[in-house]
N, C-alpha and C positions, 0 to 999 in steps of 0.2 A: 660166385654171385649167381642169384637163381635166373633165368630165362624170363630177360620183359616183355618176349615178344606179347604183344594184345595191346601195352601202354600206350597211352595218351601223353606227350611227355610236352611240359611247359605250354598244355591246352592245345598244341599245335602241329606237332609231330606224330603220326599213329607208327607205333614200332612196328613191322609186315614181318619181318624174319632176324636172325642172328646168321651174320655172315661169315665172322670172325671172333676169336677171341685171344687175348694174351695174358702175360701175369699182370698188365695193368689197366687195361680196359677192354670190352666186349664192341664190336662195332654190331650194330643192323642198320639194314636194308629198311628206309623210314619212307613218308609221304608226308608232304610237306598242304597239313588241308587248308591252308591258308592263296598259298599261291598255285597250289595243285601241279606240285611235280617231287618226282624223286629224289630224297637225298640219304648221305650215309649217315649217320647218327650215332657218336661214339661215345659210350656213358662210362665212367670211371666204376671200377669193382668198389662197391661200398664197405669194406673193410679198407681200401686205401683212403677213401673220403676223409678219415679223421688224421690223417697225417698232413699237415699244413704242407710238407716238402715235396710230397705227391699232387696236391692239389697245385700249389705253385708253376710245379713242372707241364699240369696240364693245362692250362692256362694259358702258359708262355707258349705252349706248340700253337693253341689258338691265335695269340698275337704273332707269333712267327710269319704264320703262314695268312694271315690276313694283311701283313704289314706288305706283302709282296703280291702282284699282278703279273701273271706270268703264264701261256695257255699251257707250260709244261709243267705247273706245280697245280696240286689238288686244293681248289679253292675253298675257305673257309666262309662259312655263311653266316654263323650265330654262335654263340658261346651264354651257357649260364646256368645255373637251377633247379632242378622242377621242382616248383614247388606245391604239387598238387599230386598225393598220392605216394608213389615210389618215390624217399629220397635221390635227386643222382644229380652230377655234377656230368655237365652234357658237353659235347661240338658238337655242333652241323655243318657238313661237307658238300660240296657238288658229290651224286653218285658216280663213279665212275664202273662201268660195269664189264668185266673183264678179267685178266689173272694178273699174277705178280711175275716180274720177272723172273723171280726162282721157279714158280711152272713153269713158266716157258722154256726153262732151260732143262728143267726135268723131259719135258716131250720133244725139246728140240735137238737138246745136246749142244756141245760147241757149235759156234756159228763160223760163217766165211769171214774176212776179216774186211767185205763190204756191207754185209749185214751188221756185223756188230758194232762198224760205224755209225751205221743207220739208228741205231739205239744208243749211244754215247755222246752223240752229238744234241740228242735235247736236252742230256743230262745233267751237258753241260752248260748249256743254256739256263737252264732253271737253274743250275748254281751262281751264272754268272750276276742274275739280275739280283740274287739273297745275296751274294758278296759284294755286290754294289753298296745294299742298303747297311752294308756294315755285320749281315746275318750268316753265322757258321749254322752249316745241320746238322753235325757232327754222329750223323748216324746214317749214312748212306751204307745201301747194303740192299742186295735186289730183292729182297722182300718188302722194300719198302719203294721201290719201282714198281709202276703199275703201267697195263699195257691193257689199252679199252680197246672192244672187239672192232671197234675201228681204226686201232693201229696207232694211236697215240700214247705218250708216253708222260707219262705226268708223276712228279716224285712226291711222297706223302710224308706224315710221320715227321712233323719238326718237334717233339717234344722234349729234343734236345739241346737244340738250336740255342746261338746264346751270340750276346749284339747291345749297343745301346741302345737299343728300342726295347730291349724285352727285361731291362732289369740286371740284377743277380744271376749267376750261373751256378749249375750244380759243381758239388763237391769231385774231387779227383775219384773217390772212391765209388760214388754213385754214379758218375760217368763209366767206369769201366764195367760195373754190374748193371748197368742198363742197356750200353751200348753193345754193338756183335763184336766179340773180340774179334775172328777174324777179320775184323775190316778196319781195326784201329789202328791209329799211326803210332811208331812207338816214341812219340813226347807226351799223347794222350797216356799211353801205360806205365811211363817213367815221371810224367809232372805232373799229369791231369789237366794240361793244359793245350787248348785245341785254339786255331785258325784259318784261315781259307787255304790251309797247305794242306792241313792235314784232312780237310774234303777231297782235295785232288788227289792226294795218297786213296782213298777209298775205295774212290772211280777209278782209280788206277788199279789195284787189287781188284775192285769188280769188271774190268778190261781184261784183266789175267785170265780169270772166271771166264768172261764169255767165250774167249777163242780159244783156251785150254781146256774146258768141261771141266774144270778143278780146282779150288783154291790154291794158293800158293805153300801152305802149311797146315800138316794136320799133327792133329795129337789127341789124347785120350782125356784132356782138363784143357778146360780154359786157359788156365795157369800157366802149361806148358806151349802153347798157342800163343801167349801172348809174349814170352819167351824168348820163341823163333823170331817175331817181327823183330824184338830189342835188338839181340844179338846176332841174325843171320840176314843174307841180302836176299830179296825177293827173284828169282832166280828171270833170267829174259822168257819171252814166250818163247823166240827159236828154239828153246833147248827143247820144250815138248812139241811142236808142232813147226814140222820142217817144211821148209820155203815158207815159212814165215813173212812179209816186207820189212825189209830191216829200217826204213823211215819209221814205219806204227812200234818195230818193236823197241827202237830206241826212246821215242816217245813214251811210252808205256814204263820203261824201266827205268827213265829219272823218276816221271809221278812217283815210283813207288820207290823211290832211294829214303835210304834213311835218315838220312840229313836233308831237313825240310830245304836248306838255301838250294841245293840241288832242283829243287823240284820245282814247274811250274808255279809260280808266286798266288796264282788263282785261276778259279775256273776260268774265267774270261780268257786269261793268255793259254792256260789249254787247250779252250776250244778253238780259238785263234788258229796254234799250232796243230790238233787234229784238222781243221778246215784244208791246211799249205797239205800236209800230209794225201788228206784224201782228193786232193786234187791232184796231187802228181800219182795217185794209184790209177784216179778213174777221170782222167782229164779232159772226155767227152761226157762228162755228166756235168748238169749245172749242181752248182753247189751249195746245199742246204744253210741257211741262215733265219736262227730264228729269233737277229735284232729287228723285231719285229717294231724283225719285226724291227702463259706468260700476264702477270698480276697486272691490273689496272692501275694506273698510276691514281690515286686520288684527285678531284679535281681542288682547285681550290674555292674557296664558299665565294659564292657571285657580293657583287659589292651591292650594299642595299641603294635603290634608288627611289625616288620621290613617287609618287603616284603621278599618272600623266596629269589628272584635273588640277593639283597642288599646284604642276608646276605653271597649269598653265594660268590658275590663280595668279602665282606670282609675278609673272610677266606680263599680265593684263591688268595688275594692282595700277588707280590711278597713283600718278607719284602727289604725296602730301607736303604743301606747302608749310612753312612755319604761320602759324597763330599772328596775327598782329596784336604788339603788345598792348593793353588794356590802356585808353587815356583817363590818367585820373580827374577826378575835377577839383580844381584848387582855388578856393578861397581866395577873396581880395589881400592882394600883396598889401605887408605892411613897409614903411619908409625901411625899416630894418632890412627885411625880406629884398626890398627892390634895392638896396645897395649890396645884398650880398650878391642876387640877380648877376649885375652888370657886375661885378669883377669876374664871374664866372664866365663872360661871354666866349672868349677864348675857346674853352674847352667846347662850349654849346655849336660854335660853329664847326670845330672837327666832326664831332658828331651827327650834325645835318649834313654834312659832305659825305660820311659814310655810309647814311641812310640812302640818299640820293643815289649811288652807286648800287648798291643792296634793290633799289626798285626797278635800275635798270638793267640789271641782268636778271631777274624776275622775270622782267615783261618781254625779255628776250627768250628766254628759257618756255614761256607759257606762249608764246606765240611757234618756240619750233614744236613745242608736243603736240600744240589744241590746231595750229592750222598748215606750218609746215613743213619739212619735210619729214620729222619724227613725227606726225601725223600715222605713218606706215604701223599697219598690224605687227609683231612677232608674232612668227612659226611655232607654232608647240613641236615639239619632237613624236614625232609617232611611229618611229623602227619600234616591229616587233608588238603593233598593235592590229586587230582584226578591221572590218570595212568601217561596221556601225562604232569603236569606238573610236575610229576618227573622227566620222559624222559627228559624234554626241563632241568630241573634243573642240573643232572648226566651226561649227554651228553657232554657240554663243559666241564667238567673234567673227563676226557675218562673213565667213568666208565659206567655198564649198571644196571640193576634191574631186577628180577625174583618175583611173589606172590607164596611167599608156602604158603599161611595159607589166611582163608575168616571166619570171626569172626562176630556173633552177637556185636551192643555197643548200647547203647542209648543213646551217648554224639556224635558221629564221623558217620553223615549219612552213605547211602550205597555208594560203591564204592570208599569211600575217605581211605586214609591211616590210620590206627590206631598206627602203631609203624614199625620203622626200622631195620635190624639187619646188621650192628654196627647203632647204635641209633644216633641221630642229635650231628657233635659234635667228633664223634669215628673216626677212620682213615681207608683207605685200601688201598690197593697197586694198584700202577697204574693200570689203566686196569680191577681193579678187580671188583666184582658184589654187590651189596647191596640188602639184603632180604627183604622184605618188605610182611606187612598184611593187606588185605584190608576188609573193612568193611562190614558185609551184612544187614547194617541197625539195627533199633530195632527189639527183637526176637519176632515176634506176631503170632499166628495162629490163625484164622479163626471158627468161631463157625460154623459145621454144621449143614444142615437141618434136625432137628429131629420130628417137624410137624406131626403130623397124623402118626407117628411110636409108636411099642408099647416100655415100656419102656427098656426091655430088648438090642432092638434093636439100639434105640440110645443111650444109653448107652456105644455098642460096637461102633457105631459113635465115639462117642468123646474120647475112650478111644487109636485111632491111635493117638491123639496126647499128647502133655505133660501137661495135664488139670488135674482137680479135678472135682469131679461129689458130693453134698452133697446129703442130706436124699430127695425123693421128695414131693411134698407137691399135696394135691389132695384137684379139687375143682369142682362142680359142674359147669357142662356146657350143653346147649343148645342143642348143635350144635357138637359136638365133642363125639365119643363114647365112653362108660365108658371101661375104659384100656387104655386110646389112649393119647400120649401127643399132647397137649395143645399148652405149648410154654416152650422156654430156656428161663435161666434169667443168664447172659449178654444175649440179643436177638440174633436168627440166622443171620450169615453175620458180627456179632461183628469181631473185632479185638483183641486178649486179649495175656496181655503177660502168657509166660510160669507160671504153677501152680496156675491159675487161679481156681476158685471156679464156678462152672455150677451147678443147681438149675433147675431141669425138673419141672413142673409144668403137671400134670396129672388130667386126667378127670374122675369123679364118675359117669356120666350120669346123665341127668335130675334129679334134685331135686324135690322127692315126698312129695307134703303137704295134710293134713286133707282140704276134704269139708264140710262144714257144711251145713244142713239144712235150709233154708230161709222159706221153706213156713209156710206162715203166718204170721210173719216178717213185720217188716217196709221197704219196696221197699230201704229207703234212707240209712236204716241201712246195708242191704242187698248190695248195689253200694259200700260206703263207705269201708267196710269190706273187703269185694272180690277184690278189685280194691286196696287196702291196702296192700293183701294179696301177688299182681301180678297178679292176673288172668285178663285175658282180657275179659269185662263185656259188652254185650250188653244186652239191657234192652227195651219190648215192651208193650204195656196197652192192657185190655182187660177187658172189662164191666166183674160184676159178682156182684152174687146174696146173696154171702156169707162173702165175705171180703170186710171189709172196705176201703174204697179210699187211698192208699200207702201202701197196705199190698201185698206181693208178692203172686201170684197163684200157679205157675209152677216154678221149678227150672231143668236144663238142664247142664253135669250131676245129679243127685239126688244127694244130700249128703248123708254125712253117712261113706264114704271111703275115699283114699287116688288117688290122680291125679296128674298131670306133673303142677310143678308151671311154671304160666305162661298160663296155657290151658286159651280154651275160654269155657266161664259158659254163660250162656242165662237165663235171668226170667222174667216171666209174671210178672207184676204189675198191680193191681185191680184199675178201673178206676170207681168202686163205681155201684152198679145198673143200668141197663142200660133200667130205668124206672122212669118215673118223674109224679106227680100229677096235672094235671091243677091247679092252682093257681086263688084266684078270680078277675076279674081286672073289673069288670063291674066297669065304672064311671073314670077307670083311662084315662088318656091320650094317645091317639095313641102311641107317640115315648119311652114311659115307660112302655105300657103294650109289643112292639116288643122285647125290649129291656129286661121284664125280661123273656119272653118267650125263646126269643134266649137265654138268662143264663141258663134256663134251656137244651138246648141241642135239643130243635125239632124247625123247620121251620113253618114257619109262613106264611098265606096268608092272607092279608087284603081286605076287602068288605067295600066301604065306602058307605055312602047315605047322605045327605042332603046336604046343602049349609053354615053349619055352619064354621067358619074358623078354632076354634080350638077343633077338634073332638076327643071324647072321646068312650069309646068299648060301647056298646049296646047288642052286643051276642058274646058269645063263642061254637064252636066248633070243639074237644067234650066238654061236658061240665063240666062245674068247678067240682074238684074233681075225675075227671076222670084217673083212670092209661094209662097212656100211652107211648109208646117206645120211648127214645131219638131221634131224626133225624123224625120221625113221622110227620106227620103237624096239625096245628092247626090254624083254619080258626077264626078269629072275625071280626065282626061287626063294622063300628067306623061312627059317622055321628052327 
């Protein structure tokens, strides 16, 4: 694939350099002119674009490693397209800027087998949170470990990885021609079939590597490479590297047993068991961890009632007498007529004894309504009416109303009537007055402002009214001095009914926690910790001659005491020697010997001579072997 460096990719990434390249994709070094920061930007070779199984595979690395939050896996930022210009099928990465664990182990050589803990334990970290979410990466192998020049350790390269989140898995065959065979477990090379075992087999094998300087098996093909894993047992570290600790090195030699039941079940119980390990090696070091780490009942429908004037119609209706029946006027009787008369007299006189009876309880009944004692007014009912519709209700029956009494109710808002005295229904004499009680609402007071008073004080607050005060409860604060309340519980400005329950909430002052010591420390154990802890953690690098690359120098307080959680801690982090050896590069090629010089951290001046096209170094200076300071220059030859 030719060099995009110059592109503009998806309108928004400008490609700056090519950092890397493999059989399946090229990475550079991109800017991000959107948010304006650096990212790595990894574009698939466009001869593989057109293979649906390739494009698939890269994809899934994208959802792999997006599907997971983790500060030791290389963060995935964007995936997709460009559709402007250069065909290419993209990721966008956090940059991390730095080398791979295989430099580091080219310039370092095997490590101590506290250092190499120091690297194995985020390793395994970042495995353990991708086998949480169900995700194998099935391609661990220290080129694909990255170590940023400030000493963290972040694993890249999921485009192997394979999980319910990510679909479909590649085939047995494409697994083995993609992945490092040295680092494969042999179910991978005999079934094609991978799990969170055969991760820990990896790290395991890359464990052998660190403290060995060596693989565990070499050969002349793949073939025979993957061969040895089937059929031979990965041998202990003690056998090459004597006083070995035989806790790491048993550890180390299930990981990598051939029979996955053998072996740690997954990273998580790994790193678990490296943790017990590295704490009985170094049992005055703190120990790196990076688990960073009710319905309304319906009411029912009110019953309809009369209108108050209706009813009071009704009860003021005068009562209506019967009609007296019509007297007809009758014609002179004839002799016929007068003898039927007088035999009928019989019945004529029950009938005047009835009427007789009929007038006098009439005139009994029209003398108690009209003069007396049922003379007396009915009360209209007025619960639940305001002032003036009384008035208007009492008024046309010449009576008036007085309030003696203003009553808390929770059923009969304020100002409406709660009851009568004679009650809806009772009598009073013309003229006369109807007592009535008006409502002062529900009874509620008001919580006051007790804020920033000490408890004493509001305490006497709330005690002018008809409240309860319970036990108070004290809690660390900020911001708030210790003695001082906090806040109310119902909050200030509530509304609460009478004998309510109030709950001060009081301040202890600032909560004092232990500082620990860092220096010396792993820089990343030393963030995680602190930052864990509350403290707010800034963190700055500084070359040194004594501590290795992510061990802390300086810490700012010291530890040792106790501080306000929450303070801010500052610490130096060792950025490694701030001294590098010329390296040899006679015979290399211009843009490889710049490029490892620049790795190493001093500046470079080129001198070229002749007319050859592809020019290679002829002289260094200073010269090869030479110590010299980072930043420094170094002049070659190339022609």
């Amino acid at each position: 694939m030719s060099d995009l460096t110059g592109e503009l990719i998806d309108g928004r990434y400008q490609l700056l350099r090519q950092v890397a390249s493999g059989g399946m994709a090229s990475i550079y070094e991109g800017f991000d002119t959107r948010l304006d920061r650096k990212v790595a930007v990894k574009i698939m070779h466009s001869h593989l674009a057109q293979d649906e199984q390739f494009v698939d595979r890269f994809i899934r690395e994208a959802k792999a490693a997006a599907a997971l939050s983790h500060p030791n896996i290389v963060a995935v930022q964007d995936q997709g397209w460009n559709q402007n210009g250069t065909p290419a099928v993209f990721i966008v990465m956090e940059m991390v800027e730095g080398h791979t664990l295989r430099e580091y182990l080219h310039e370092q050589g095997r490590l101590s087998d506290r250092d190499g803990i120091r690297f194995l334990l985020p390793v395994l970290s970042a495995l353990a949170a991708a086998h949480k979410q169900g995700i194998v990466h099935r391609d661990i192998k220290p080129e694909n470990i990255l170590v940023s020049k400030e000493g963290r350790i972040k694993i890249a390269d999921f485009g192997l990885a394979k999980g319910p989140l990510l679909g479909s898995t590649m085939t047995a065959e494409s697994s083995v021609i993609l992945g490092s065979v040295s680092y494969l477990s042999p179910e991978q090379v005999q079934r094609g079939v991978a799990d969170s075992r055969s991760d820990v087999y990896a790290v395991g094998i890359t464990a052998f590597e660190l403290f060995t300087g060596k693989k565990p098996f070499d050969g002349d093909a793949p073939i025979q490479i993957a061969y040895m894993h089937v059929n031979e047992r990965v041998p202990r570290v003690s056998s090459v590297v004597d006083g070995f600790p035989s806790d790491l090195d048993n550890l180390i030699y299930s990981a990598t047993s051939a029979d996955p039941d053998e072996r740690p079940r997954n990273a998580s119980v790994f790193h678990s068991q490296l943790l017990a390990v590295n704490a009985r090696l170094n049992p005055k070091e703190n120990q790196l961890s990076l688990e960073l780490d009710i319905p309304i009942k319906p009411m029912r429908p009110a019953k309809k009632q009369k209108s108050l004037r209706k009813r009071i119609q009704e009860l003021t209706t005068p009562l209506q007498l019967p009609k007296e029946e019509t007297v007809a006027v009758v014609e002179r009787e004839t002799t016929a007529q007068v003898a039927k008369r007088k035999k009928a007299s019989k019945r004529v006189r029950r009938n005047r004894k009835i009427a007789a009876a009929l007038a006098i309880a009439l005139g009994i009944t029209g003398w108690y309504v009209l003069l007396g004692p049922g003379s007396r007014v009915v009360v209209p009912s007025t619960v639940g009416a305001t002032q003036s519709e009384v008035t208007s209700a009492l008024t046309p029956l010449g009576l008036t109303s007085i309030v003696i009494e203003r009553r808390y109710s929770e059923e009969i808002e304020a100002d409406r009537v709660i009851e009568s005295i004679p009650a809806g229904g009772g009598k009073v004499d013309q003229g006369g007055t109807v007592k009535i009680v008006l409502s002062k609402g529900p009874e509620r007071y008001v919580i006051p402002m007790v804020q920033g008073l000490t408890p004493e004080a509001a305490l006497a607050a709330i005690s002018k009214f008809p409240l309860k005060v319970a036990a108070n409860i004290e809690v660390f604060d900020a911001t708030v001095p210790k003695g001082f309340v906090i806040s109310a519980n119902p909050a200030t400005g509530t509304k609460v009914k009478r004998d309510t329950t109030v709950t001060l909430t009081v301040s202890k002052g600032i909560e004092q926690v232990a500082l620990a010591s860092y220096l010396g420390k792993s820089g990343e154990q030393a963030l995680n910790e602190l930052t864990g802890a509350g403290f707010k953690v800034t963190s700055t690098y500084a070359f040194s001659e004594t501590k290795l690359i992510g061990e802390v120098i300086a810490q700012t307080p010291a530890g040792g005491g106790s501080v306000n959680k929450g303070a801010a801690v500052s610490i130096v982090i060792s950025k490694g020697t701030q001294f590098a050896y010329i390296p040899n590069l006679y015979s290399i090629e211009e843009a490889k010997a710049v490029k490892a010089l620049q790795d190493l951290g001093v500046k470079v001046v080129v001198k070229k001579i002749g007319k050859k096209t592809v020019k290679k170094v002829t002289n260094i200076t200073p010269k090869v072997g030479t110590k010299v300071k980072r930043g420094s220059t170094v002049t070659i030859t190339v022609g």
